[in-house]
C-alpha positions as CSV (number, residue, x, y, z in Angstrom):
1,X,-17.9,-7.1,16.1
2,X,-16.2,-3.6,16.7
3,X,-14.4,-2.9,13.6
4,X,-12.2,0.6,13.9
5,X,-10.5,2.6,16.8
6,X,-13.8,4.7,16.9
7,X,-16.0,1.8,18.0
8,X,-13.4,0.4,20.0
9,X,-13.4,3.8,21.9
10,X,-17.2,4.5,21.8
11,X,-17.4,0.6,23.1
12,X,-15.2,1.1,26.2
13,X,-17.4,4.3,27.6
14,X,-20.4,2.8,27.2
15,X,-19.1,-0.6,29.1
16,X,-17.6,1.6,31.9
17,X,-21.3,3.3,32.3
18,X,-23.2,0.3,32.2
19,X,-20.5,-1.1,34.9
20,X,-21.2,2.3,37.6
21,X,-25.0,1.7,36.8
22,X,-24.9,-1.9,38.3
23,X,-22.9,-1.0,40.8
24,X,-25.3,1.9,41.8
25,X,-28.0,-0.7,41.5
26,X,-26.1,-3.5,44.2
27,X,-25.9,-0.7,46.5
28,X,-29.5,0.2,46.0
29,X,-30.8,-3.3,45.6
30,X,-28.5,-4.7,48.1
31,X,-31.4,-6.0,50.7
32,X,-33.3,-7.5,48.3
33,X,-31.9,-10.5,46.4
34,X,-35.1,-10.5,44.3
35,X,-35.4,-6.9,43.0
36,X,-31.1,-6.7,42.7
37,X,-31.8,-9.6,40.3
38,X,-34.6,-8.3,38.4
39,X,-32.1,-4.9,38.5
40,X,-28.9,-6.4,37.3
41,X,-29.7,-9.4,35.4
42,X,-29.7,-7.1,31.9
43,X,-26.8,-4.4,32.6
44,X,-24.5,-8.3,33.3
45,X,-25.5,-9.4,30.4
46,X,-24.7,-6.3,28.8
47,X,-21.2,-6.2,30.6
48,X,-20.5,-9.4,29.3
49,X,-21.3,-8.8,26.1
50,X,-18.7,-5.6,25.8
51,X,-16.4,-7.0,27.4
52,X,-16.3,-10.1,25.0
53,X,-16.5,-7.4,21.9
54,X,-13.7,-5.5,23.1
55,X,-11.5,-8.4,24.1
56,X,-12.4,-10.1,20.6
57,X,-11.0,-6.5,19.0
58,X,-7.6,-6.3,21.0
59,X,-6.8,-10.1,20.9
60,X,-7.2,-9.0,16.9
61,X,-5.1,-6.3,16.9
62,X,-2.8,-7.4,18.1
63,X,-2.2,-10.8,15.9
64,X,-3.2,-13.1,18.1
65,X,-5.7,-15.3,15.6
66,X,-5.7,-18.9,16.0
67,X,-4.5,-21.0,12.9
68,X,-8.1,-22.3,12.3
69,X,-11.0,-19.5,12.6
70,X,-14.3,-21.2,12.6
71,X,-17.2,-18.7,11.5
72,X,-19.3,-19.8,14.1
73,X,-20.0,-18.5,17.2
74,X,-21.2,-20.9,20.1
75,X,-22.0,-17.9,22.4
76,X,-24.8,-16.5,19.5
77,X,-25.0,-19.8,17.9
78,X,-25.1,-18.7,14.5
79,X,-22.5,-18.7,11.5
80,X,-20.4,-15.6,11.7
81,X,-18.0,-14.9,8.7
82,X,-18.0,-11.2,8.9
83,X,-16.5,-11.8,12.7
84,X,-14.0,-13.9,11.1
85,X,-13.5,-11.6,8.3
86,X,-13.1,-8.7,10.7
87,X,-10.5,-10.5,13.3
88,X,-8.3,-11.3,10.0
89,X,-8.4,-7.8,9.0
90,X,-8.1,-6.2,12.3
91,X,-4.8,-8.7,12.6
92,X,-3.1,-7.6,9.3
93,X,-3.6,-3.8,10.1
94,X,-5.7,-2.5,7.4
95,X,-8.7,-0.9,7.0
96,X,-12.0,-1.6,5.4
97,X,-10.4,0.8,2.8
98,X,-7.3,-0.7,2.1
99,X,-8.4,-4.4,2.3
100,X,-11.0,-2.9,-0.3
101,X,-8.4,-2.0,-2.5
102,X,-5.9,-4.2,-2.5
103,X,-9.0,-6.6,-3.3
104,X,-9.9,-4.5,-6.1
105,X,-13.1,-3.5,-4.7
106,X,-14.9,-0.7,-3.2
107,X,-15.3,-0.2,0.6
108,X,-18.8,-0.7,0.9
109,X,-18.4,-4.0,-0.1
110,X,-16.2,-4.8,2.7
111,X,-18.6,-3.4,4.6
112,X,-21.3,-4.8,3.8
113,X,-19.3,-8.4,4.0
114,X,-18.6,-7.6,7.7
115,X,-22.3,-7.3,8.1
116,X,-23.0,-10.0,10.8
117,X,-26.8,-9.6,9.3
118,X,-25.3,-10.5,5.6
119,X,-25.4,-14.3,4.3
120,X,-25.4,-13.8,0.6
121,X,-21.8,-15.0,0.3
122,X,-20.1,-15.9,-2.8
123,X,-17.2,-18.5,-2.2
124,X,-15.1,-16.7,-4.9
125,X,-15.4,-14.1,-3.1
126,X,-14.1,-15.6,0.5
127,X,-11.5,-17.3,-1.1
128,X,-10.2,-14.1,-2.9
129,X,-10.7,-12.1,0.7
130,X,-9.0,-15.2,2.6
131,X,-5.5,-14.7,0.6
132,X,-4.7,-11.4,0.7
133,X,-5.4,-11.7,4.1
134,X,-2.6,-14.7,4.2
135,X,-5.6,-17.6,4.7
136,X,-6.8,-20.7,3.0
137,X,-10.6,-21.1,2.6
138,X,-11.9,-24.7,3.5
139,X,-15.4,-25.6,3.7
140,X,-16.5,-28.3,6.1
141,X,-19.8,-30.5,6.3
142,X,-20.3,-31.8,10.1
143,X,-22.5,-34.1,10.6
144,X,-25.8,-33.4,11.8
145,X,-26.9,-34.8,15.0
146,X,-30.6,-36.7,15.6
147,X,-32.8,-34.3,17.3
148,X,-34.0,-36.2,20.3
149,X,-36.2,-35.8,23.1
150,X,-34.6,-35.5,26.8
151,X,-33.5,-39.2,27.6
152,X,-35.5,-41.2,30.0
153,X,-35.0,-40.9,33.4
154,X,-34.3,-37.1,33.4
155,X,-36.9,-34.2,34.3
156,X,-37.9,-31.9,31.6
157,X,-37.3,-27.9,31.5
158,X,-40.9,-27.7,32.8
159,X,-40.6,-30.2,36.0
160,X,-37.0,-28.6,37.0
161,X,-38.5,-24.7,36.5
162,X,-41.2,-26.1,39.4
163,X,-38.4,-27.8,41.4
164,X,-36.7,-24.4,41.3
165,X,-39.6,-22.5,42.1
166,X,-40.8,-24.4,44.9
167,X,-37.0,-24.1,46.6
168,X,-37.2,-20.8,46.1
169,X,-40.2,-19.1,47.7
170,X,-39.1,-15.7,47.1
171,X,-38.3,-16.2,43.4
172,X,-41.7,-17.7,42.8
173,X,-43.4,-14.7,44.2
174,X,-42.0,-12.6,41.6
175,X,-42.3,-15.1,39.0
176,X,-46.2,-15.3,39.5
177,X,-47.7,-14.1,36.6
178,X,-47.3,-16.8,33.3
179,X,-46.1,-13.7,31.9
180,X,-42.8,-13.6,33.7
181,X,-42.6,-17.8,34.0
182,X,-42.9,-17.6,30.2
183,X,-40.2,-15.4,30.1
184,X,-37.8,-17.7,32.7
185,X,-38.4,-20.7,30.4
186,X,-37.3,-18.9,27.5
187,X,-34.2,-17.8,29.4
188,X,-33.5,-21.5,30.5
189,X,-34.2,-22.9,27.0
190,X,-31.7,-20.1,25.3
191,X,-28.8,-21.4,27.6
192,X,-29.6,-25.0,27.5
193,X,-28.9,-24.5,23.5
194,X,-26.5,-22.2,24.0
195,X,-24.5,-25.1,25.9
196,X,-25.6,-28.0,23.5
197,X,-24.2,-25.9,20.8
198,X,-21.0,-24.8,22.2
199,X,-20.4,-28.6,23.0
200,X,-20.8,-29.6,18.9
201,X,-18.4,-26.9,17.9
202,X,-16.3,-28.0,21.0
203,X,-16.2,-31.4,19.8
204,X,-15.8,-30.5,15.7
205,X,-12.9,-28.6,17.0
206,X,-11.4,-31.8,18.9
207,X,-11.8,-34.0,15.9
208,X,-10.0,-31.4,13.6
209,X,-7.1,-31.2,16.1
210,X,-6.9,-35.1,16.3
């Protein structure tokens, strides 16, 4: 999560050079569909990735929080309280200094708390940051749901990577080694949980707004 004016800036270069380096590889790629793929498929992801960072920073700035902020992220699928902690800062205008002190704290601590590596959380502590930062702190158990096997009837990851491969003669070429099929399936696997998760959160959401 960009956190200051500096990484907000440094964030915007570095998406507008990843965005002239796919653009010089569509023009250079542009007769092979396989090799632009294999070309562009990163810098995207990449593109995507600062662009959601620096829309996540402005929509912050600017005030424009949501009256519930989940710290969870279905894009990453993991629990994100320093992203929370840093949109509610970002939206009251105040530093990591200033939030330090009006915490009574130092700012490394606020730094470290906006760690999106740190878990070792103390609720005191979010509870203290959540009101000065004009929030309530409420903690929610969701129920966890029964880890099952595809259903009957529908092909598994491995039958529909064949399927795909098969339909797609050039795309199996360059996905002959295991190496690179590996690879695909780890791709496809990422996504298909990325999806599953993004539907839970989509559905706790629901159920709190109902």
């Amino acid at each position: 999560m960009i956190s200051n004016e500096r990484q907000y800036n440094k964030t915007k270069q570095s998406l507008e050079e990843f965005r002239a380096q796919l653009e010089e590889s569509r023009r250079r790629y542009a007769d092979d569909p396989v090799l632009l793929q294999l070309q562009t498929g990163q810098l995207v992801r990449y593109i995507e990735d600062f662009e959601h960072e620096i829309a996540d920073y402005v929509q912050a700035t600017n005030g424009d929080l949501a009256p519930i902020m989940p710290a969870f992220n279905p894009r990453s699928g993991r629990l994100e309280i320093a992203r929370a902690l840093t949109k509610m800062r970002l939206a009251k205008g105040l530093t990591q200094e200033e939030l330090a002190t009006r915490l009574g704290t130092h700012q490394p601590s606020i730094t470290r708390w906006e760690n999106e590596e740190y878990e070792s959380y103390r609720l005191g502590d979010l509870r203290k940051v959540a009101s000065v930062l004009g929030r309530d702190l409420d903690v929610v158990f969701i129920e966890r749901q029964a880890e099952a096997g595809a259903p009957a009837g529908r092909p598994n990851l491995d039958s529909t990577l064949e399927g795909l491969l098969e339909a797609l003669p050039a795309l199996k070429s360059a996905l002959s080694t295991p190496e690179a099929r590996e690879d695909l399936r780890t791709e496809l696997k990422r996504a298909f949980r990325t999806l599953a998760e993004e539907m839970l959160v989509a559905e706790a959401h629901r159920k709190e707004v109902g």
